[in-house]
N, C-alpha and C positions, 0 to 999 in steps of 0.2 A: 525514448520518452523523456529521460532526464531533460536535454538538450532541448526541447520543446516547452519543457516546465518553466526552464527558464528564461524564457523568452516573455514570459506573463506578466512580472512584477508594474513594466510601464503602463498596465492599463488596471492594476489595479484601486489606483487613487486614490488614496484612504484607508482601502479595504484590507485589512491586518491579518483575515484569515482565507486560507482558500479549501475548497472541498473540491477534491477530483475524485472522479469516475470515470474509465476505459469505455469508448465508444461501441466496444463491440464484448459488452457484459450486461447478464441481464440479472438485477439481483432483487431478494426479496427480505425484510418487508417493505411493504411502500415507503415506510418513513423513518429508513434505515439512516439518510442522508441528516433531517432532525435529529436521532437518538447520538448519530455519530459527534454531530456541533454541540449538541446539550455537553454528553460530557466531555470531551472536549476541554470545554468552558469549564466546568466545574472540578475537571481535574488541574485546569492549567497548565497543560500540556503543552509540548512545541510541537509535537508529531500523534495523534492520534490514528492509528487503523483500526477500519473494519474487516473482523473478522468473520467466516463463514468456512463452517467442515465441509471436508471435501475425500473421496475417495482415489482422488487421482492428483497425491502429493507432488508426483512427476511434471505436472502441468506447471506449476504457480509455485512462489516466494511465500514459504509456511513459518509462523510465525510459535514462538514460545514464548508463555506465560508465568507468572509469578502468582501468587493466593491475592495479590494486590495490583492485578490489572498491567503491572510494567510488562513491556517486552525485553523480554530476557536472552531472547535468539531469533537470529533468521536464518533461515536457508534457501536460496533458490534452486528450484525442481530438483528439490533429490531424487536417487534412486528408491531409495528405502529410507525413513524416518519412523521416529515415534509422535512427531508432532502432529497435530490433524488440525489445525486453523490453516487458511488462506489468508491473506490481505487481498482484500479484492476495492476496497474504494479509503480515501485516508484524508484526513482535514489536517491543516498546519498553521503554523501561524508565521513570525515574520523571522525567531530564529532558524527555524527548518529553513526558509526561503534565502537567508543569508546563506546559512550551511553550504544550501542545495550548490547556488553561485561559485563561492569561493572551491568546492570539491571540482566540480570541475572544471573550473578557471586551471586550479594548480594540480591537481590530481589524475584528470579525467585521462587524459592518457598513455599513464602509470596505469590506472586500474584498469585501464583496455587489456593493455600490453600484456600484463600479469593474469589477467582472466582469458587472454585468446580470443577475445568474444569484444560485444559492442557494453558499452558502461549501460546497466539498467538504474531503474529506479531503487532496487534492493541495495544495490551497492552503496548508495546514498545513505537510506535505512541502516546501513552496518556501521557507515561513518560516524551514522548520529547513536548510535547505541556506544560507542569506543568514546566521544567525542563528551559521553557523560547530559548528550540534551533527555529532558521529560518528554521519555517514548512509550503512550500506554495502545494499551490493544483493548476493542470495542470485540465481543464476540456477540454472534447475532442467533443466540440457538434455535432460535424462531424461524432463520433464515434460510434462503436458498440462494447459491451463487450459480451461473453459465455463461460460459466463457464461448460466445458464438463464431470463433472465430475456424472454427474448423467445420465441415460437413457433418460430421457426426454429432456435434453441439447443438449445431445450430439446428438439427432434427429434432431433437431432444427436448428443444426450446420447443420449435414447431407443435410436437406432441401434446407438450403438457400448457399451452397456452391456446390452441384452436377449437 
């Protein structure tokens, strides 16, 4: 996904901040993606996430908080945590978008190599928490996140939406 992210910046022309959302996620409230850019903005952020609890930390990149909105830790799919936020959708602006470039231009595969696995989005995320950029977290207690990307999700979705 990283690697995809950055392939965007040519077309976005002007446009200084970006909101992504996973194709194959289905989240709620409806105007999570609004609440997310409001602040956003208001905090002046470089990296905002939405946040959304979740019972199955093992799935997703869970995120820790501070009394004052910063993200203070990531973790991807742990085993066991105490954390209960997901990142499930994230708005940025144009330091994130540099960040994102330059990691892995010169990093990306160092932090392959070192994780055994393919560079995610989270890894990015940890750059920019070490890296010292303004990283808050939107939590959506209102919310519901599903992640349709497996059979049993994607029933679940099925269930509570027909």
């Amino acid at each position: 996904m990283p690697y995809a992210l950055d392939l965007v910046p040519p077309w976005l022309k002007g446009y200084e901040i970006v909101l992504m959302g996973m194709p194959d996620t289905i989240f709620e409230p409806r105007n999570a993606f609004k609440r997310l850019l409001a602040a956003h903005q208001a905090w002046d952020a470089d990296l905002t996430l939405g946040l959304f609890k979740t019972e199955s930390p093992q799935k997703f990149g869970m995120i820790g908080l501070d009394a004052h909105y910063n993200v203070v830790e990531h973790v991807d799919k742990p085993h066991t945590t105490h954390l209960k936020w997901l990142w499930g959708i994230a708005c940025w602006g144009p330091r994130f978008t540099t960040l994102l470039h330059e990691v892995l231009e010169t990093q990306g595969p160092d932090i392959a190599k070192l994780n055994g696995r393919e560079v995610v989005l989270g890894d990015i995320f940890d750059v920019a928490l070490r890296s010292g950029l303004h990283v808050k977290g939107l939590p959506f207690e209102d919310g519901r996140y599903i992640d349709i990307g497996t059979y049993e999700d994607l029933q679940q979705a099925v269930l509570l939406y027909t």
